[in-house]
N, C-alpha and C positions, 0 to 999 in steps of 0.2 A: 552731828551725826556720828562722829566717831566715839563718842563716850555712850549714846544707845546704842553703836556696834558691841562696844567692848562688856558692855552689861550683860547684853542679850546673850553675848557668847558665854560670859558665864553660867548661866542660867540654862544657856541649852547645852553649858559641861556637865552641871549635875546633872539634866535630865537622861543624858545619854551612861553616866556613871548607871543611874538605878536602872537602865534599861537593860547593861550589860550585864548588870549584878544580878538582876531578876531572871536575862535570859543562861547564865551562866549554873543558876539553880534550878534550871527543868531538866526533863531526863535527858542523858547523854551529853550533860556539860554544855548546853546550847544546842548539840546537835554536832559536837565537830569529831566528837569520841569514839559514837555510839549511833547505829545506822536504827532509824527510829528515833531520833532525839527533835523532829522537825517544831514540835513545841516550843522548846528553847533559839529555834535558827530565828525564826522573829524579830525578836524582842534581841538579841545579840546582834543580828546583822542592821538593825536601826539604829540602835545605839553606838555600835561604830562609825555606822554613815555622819549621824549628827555630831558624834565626836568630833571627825575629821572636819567636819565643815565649820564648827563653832571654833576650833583652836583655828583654821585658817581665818576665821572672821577677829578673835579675838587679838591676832597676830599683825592683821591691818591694821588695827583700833589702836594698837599700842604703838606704831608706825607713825600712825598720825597722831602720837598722843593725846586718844583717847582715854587712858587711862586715868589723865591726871582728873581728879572729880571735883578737884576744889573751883570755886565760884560758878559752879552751876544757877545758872539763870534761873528766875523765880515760872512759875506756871503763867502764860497767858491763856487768851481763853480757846486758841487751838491746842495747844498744851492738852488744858484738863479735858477737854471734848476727847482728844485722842488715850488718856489716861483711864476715861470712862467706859469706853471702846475698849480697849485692854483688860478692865475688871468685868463687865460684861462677856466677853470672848471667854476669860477662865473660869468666872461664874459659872457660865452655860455648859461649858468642860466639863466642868468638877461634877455639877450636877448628872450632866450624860454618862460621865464614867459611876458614877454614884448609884446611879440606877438601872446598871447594865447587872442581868441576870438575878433582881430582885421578883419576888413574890407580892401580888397585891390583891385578897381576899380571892387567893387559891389561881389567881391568873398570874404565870409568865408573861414578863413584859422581851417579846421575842426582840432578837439583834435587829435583822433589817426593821423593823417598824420602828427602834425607836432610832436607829442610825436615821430611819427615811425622817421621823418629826424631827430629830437635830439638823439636819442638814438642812429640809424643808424654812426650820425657822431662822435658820441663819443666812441661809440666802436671803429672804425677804423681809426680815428685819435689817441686813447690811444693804439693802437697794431699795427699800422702799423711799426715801429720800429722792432719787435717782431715775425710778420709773419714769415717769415723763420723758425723760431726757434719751434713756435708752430702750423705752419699750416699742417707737417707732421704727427703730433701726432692727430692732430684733423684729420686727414682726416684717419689714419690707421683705428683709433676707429670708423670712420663711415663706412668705405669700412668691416669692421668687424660685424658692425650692420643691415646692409645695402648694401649687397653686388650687389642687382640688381640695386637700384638705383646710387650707388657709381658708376658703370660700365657705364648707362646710362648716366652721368653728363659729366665723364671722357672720353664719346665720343661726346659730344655736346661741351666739352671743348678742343674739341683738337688742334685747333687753337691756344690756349692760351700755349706761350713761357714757358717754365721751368721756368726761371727766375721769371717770372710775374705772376706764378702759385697758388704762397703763397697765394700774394697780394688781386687776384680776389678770392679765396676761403676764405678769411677774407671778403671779401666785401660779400659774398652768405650767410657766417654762420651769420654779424653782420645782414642783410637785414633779414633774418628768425626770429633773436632773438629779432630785433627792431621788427617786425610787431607783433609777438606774445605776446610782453608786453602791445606794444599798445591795440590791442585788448582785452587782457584782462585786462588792467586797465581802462579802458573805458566800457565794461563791469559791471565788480565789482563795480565801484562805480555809474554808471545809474542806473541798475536792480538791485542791493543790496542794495545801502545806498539811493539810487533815488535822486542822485544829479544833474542837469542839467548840463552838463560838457559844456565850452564856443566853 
């Protein structure tokens, strides 16, 4: 564990390096110079945060020498399962930042909608495995919270097979917690920091 510390810490040093250098290039230097700079506070006040927290993670790792990298163990097969999981997560990244604020035959692909389909698929690709196991317990705690609407859902769902019951109440709660993010970070950073989101 301490040699994945020490790596990760690297890796969230550069990333907080470009985040500081990016946000240090919008108006007002970040935002610390020039009142109206809140474009740059962003992207610089993140970048610090991750700094400070990767050089404390990189500082444990070398504690426990973590750093030393030689005779690293070969991949077993939770290894590559978790490695795959890893290229997957920045696939889906890459691709989401990639396509943030593109044009597709004259249609804007607006922030919340596609914030909501990334979130959307990453929740239920990361717990579709899982459903079973946690879609009883999430749905006890809502029929307990919520007991008319639980009622109401559970007769508009009653078509839906036992079996396939998990699956589609993972797709309702991931679709709820994807649109609510979206919205509010769309939101928070318009009306609050008055960033023009792409």
């Amino acid at each position: 564990m301490p040699r994945a510390d020490f790596l990760t810490g690297l890796v969230l040093l550069a990333v907080s390096a470009l985040l500081i250098g990016e946000g240090l290039t919008l108006p007002g230097a970040g935002g610390l110079i020039m009142k109206g700079g809140e474009p740059g506070r962003v992207p610089l006040f993140l970048g610090l945060v991750i700094a400070a927290m990767a050089i404390v993670l990189v500082v444990r790792a070398i504690l426990q020498n973590g750093h030393r990298l030689r005779g690293i163990e070969g991949f077993d097969n939770e290894r590559k399962r978790a490695f795959g999981r890893a290229l997957a997560v920045a696939a889906g990244g890459t691709l989401y930042v990639g396509l943030l604020g593109r044009n597709f035959s004259g249609a804007d692909l607006d922030y919340a909608l596609l914030t909501f389909g990334f979130i959307f698929t990453f929740i239920v690709i990361g717990e579709w495995k899982l459903a079973p196991e946690i879609a009883g317990r999430r749905w006890q705690a809502f029929d307990r919270r919520a007991p008319a609407t639980a009622a109401w859902i559970a007769e508009k769902l009653s078509f839906v097979t036992r079996a396939r019951a998990p699956h589609v109440w993972l797709c309702i709660t991931a679709a709820f917690q994807a649109a609510f993010l979206a919205i509010v970070v769309a939101y928070v950073f318009e009306k609050q920091f008055f960033v023009q989101l792409p």
